[in-house]
Structures are given as structure tokens and as C-alpha cells.
C-alpha positions in Angstrom: -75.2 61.9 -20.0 -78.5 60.1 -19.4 -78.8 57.7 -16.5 -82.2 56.4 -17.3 -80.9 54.0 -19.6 -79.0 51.5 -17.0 -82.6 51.9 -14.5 -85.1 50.8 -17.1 -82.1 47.9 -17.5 -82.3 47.0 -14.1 -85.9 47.3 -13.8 -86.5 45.1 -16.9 -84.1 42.8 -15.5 -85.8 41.9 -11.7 -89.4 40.8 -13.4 -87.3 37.9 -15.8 -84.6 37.2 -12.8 -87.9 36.4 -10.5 -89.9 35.0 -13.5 -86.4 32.5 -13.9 -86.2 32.1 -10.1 -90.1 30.7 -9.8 -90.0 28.5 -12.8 -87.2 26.7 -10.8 -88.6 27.0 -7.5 -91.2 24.8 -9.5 -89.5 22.6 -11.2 -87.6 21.4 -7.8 -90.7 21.2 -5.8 -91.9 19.0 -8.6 -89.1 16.7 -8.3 -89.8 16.2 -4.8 -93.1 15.4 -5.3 -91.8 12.9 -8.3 -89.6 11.0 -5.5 -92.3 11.5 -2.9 -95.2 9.8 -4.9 -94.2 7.6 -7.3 -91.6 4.7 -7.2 -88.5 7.2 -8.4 -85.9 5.0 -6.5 -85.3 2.3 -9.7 -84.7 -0.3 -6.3 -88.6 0.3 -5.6 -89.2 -0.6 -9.3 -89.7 -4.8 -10.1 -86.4 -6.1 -11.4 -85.8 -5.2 -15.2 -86.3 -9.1 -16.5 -89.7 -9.5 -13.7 -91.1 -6.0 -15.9 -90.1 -7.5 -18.9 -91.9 -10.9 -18.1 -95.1 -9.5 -16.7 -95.3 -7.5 -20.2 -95.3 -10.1 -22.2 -96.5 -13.0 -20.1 -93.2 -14.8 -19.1 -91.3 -16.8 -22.1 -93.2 -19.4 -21.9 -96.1 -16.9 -22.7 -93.9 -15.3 -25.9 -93.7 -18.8 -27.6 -97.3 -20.2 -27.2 -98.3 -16.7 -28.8 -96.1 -17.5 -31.6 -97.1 -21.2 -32.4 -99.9 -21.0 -34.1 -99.0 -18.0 -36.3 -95.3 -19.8 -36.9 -97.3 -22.9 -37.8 -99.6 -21.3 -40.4 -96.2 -18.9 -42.2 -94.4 -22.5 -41.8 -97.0 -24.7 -43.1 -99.0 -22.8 -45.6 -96.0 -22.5 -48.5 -94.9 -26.3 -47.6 -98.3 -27.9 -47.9 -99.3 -29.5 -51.5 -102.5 -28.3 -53.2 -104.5 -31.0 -51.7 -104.4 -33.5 -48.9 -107.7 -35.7 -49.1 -110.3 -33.7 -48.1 -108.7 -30.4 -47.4 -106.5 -27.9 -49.7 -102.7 -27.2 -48.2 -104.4 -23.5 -47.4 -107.2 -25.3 -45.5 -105.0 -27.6 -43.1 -102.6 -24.9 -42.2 -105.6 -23.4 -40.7 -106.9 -26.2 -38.9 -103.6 -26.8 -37.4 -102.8 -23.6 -37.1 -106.1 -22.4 -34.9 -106.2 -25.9 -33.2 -103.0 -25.3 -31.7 -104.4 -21.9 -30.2 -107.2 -24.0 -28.8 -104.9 -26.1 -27.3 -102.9 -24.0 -25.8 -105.8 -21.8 -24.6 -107.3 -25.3 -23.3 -104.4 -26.2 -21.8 -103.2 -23.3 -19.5 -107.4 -23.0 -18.5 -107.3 -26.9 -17.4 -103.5 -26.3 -15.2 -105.5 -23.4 -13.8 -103.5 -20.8 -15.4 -103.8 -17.3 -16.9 -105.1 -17.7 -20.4 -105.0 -13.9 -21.0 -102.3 -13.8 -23.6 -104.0 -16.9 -25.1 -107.2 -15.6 -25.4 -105.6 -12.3 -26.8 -103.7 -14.3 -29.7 -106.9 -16.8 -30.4 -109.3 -14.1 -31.2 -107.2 -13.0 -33.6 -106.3 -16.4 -35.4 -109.7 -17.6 -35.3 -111.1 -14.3 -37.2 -108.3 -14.7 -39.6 -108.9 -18.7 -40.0 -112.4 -17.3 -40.8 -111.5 -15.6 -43.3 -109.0 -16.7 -45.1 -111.0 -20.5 -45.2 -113.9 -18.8 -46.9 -111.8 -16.7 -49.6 -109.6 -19.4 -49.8 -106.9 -16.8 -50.0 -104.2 -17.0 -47.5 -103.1 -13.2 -47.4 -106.6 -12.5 -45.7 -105.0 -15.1 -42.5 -103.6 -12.0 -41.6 -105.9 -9.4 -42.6 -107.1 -8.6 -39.0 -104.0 -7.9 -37.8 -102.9 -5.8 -40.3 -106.1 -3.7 -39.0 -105.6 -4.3 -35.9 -102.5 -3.3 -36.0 -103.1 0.0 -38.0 -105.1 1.1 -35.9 -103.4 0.2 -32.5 -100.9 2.5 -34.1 -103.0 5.9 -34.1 -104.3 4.9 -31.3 -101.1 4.8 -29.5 -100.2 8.3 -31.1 -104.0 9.9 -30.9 -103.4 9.1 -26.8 -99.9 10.5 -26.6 -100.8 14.0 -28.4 -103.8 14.3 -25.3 -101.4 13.4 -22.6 -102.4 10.4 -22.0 -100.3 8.2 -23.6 -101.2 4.3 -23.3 -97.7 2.9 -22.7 -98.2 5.2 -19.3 -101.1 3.9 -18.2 -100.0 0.4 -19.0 -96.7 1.1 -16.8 -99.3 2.7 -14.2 -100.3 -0.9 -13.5 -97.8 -2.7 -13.7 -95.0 -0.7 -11.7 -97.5 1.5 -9.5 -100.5 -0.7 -9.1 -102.8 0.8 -11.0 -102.3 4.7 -9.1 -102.2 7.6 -10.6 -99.3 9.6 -9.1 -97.2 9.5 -12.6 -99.4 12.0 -14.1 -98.0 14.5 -11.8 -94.9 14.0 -12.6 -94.3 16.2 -16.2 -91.2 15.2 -17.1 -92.2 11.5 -16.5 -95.2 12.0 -18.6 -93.4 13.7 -21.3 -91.2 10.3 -21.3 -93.8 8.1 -21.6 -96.0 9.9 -24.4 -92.4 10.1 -26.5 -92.4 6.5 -26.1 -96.0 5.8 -26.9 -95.0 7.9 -29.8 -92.5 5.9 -30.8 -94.6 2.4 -30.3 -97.4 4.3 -32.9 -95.2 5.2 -35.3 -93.8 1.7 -35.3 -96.8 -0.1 -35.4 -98.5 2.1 -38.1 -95.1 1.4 -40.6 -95.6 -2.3 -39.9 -98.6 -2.9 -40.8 -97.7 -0.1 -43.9 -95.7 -3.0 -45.7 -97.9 -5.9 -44.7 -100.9 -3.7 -46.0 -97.8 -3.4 -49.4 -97.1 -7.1 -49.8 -100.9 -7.9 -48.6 -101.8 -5.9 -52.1 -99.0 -6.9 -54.3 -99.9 -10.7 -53.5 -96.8 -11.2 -51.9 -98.9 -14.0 -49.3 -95.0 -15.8 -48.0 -93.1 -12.5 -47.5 -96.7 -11.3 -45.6 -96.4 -14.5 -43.4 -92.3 -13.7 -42.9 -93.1 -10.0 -42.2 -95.8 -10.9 -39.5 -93.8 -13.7 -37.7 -90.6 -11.6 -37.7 -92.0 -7.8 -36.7 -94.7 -9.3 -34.3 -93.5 -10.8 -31.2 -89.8 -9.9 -31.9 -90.4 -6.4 -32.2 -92.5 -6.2 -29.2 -90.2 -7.5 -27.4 -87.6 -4.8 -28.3 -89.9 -2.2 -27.5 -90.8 -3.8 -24.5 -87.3 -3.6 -23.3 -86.6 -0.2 -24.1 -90.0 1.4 -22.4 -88.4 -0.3 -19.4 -84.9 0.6 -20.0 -86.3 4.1 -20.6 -88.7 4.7 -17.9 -85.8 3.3 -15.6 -83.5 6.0 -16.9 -86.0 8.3 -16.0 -86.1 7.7 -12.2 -82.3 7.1 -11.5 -82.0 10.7 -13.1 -84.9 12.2 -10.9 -83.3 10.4 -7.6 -80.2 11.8 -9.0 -81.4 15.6 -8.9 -83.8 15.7 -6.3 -81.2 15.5 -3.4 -79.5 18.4 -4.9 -82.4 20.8 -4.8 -83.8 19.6 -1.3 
């Protein structure tokens, strides 16, 4: 009998053992650089609710987001046809973008970041704009419908390149700006699955407002945008954190094991 067979085996064998042997030689040395680099220990990371808060500008910041776009869904379907001068449509747009003046005005004058203000009042004036020369109350929140749109390819587009946005946006907030996360994989692979996710979201919100923005459903289009905006980035908000969080207590987890 033949004894060739079992050698060739054997020989066959040592190339994928090694092959096997390397690929986890790197994978440990890569979670040592993770720890080494970045803030892996979730202790080095801000708490959860500070994160959450520099995200979205503090709750205070949240609710003078929402007041002028809660003013105008509010206001707009309450409103009669007329009032003096001005059509319902038209006062719910004065109110609605002079509250965003005001509260951009307000947080300049108390020497305070007007960022998220500035963000939301682009936005609302471009929409007051429009909406005040079709004298159609669906184009209010036309903008962000394209905005929206394509924040949401944008989000994807970036993730499929390895770069995904939510990354670089949790670059600066828990690693000052630096750069060490894109050389953690694994970290990178958690972050562009999330980006993923916020793209995907985005692009079938703005799906049905773009629906009821056609079908002339202007009150349900107003519900729709006060509901999925600020509320749902909130919720996503959260769970990048929780995510990315997750992420580091299981690195710190392994790395001592394969020092």
C-alpha cells in the first residue's frame, strides 16, 4: 500500500496551519495596537449621557431645535385662512422663523454656541422662503426632505469607501479629532455598519415625506417631520454610543488574553 497519500496530507496541511497561525498572530497584534492607541478602556471614553449631550447640543439644545419646526406643524392646521394682513400659512411662518431668530439671537447675546441654531435656521428660513412665495405649506419642508435624501447616500456612499461619517464624527468627539481608529478594523467595520444603518434610515424618511409631500398630505408631512426628526436622532444617537462602547469593553476584554 501507497504511503504517499498521508505525506502530500501533511504537507498540504503545514502551509494552511501557518497560513491560520499568521492571520492570528495579526489579529492579536492588532488588538494591542487598538488598546494601545485609541481610548479602548470605555472608563477613558466621556460618560455615556456627556457623548450623548455633546451630540446633540445638550437638551436644552434638542428643544430650541425643535421650536420653530413644532410651532409651524402646530400652528399651520390651527390658523384660519386669514388674520388681517397675513394668511394662517403666512403667520405660521413668521412665527415660526422668528422664533429661530430668536433663539439664534439669544444664545449669540449670552455669549453661547449658536452652532445647532444656526444649523436649524438655515434650514427654516430656506423653507419659510419657499413655502411664502408658493403659498403651499408642503414646500416648508421641502429642503429637508432633500437634505435629508441626500444626507442619507451620503452617509452610505462614505461607509462603502471606508470612511464612514458617523466615524469621523466619533473621531472628534471621543479622540479629539486623531486618527488612530482607522487602524483599528474591527472598530472601523463597527462604525461603517452604523453609518450604514443612519443612511438607510435617513433615506426611508425622507422616502414617505417625499410620499405624503406628493399625495398632498401637508399635516401628516408636518407630523412625520416633527416626530422622525429630532426623536429619531436621538435614538440613533444613543445607540452609535451604546455601540461603539460595546465595541471597546469587548477589545479590553480580549486583548489581555492574547498579550
Amino acid at each position: 500500500m501507497s504511503t504517499e497519500t498521508p505525506a502530500r496530507k501533511d504537507a498540504d496541511t503545514e502551509p494552511r496551519e501557518s497560513d491560520e497561525t499568521e492571520l492570528r498572530a495579526s489579529e492579536d497584534t492588532e488588538l494591542r495596537t487598538a488598546v494601545s492607541r485609541g481610548p479602548a478602556d470605555p472608563d477613558d471614553l466621556p460618560p455615556f449621557t456627556e457623548q450623548l449631550s455633546q451630540q446633540l447640543g445638550g437638551v436644552k439644545g434638542v428643544v430650541e431645535a425643535a421650536v420653530p419646526i413644532t410651532l409651524f406643524v402646530v400652528l399651520n392646521p390651527v390658523l384660519p385662512d386669514r388674520m388681517g394682513p397675513l394668511t394662517g400659512l403666512q403667520w405660521a411662518i413668521v412665527i415660526s422663523a422668528s422664533s429661530a431668530l430668536a433663539i439664534a439671537g439669544w444664545r449669540a447675546a449670552r455669549k453661547e454656541s449658536v452652532r445647532h441654531a444656526l444649523n436649524g435656521l438655515f434650514g427654516i428660513a430656506l423653507g419659510a422662503f419657499l413655502a411664502w412665495r408658493s403659498d403651499d405649506a408642503r414646500d416648508f419642508y421641502l429642503p429637508g426632505i432633500i437634505q435629508g435624501a441626500v444626507y442619507g447616500v451620503l452617509l452610505i456612499v462614505s461607509a462603502l469607501v471606508r470612511h464612514p461619517i458617523i466615524g469621523w464624527i466619533y473621531a472628534v468627539v471621543a479622540q479629539g479629532g486623531k486618527k488612530e481608529w482607522r487602524d483599528n478594523t474591527r472598530l472601523v467595520d463597527v462604525l461603517s455598519r452604523i453609518t450604514i444603518l443612519w443612511g438607510v434610515v435617513f433615506i426611508l424618511k425622507n422616502a414617505l415625506r417625499s410620499w405624503l409631500y406628493v399625495i398632498d398630505a401637508e399635516n401628516a408631512l408636518g407630523l412625520v417631520t416633527l416626530f422622525g426628526g429630532w426623536p429619531v436622532t436621538i435614538a440613533l444617537t444613543a445607540f452609535t454610543i451604546w455601540a461603539v462602547r460595546r465595541h471597546m469593553k469587548t477589545v479590553e476584554a480580549v486583548a489581555p488574553e492574547t498579550a
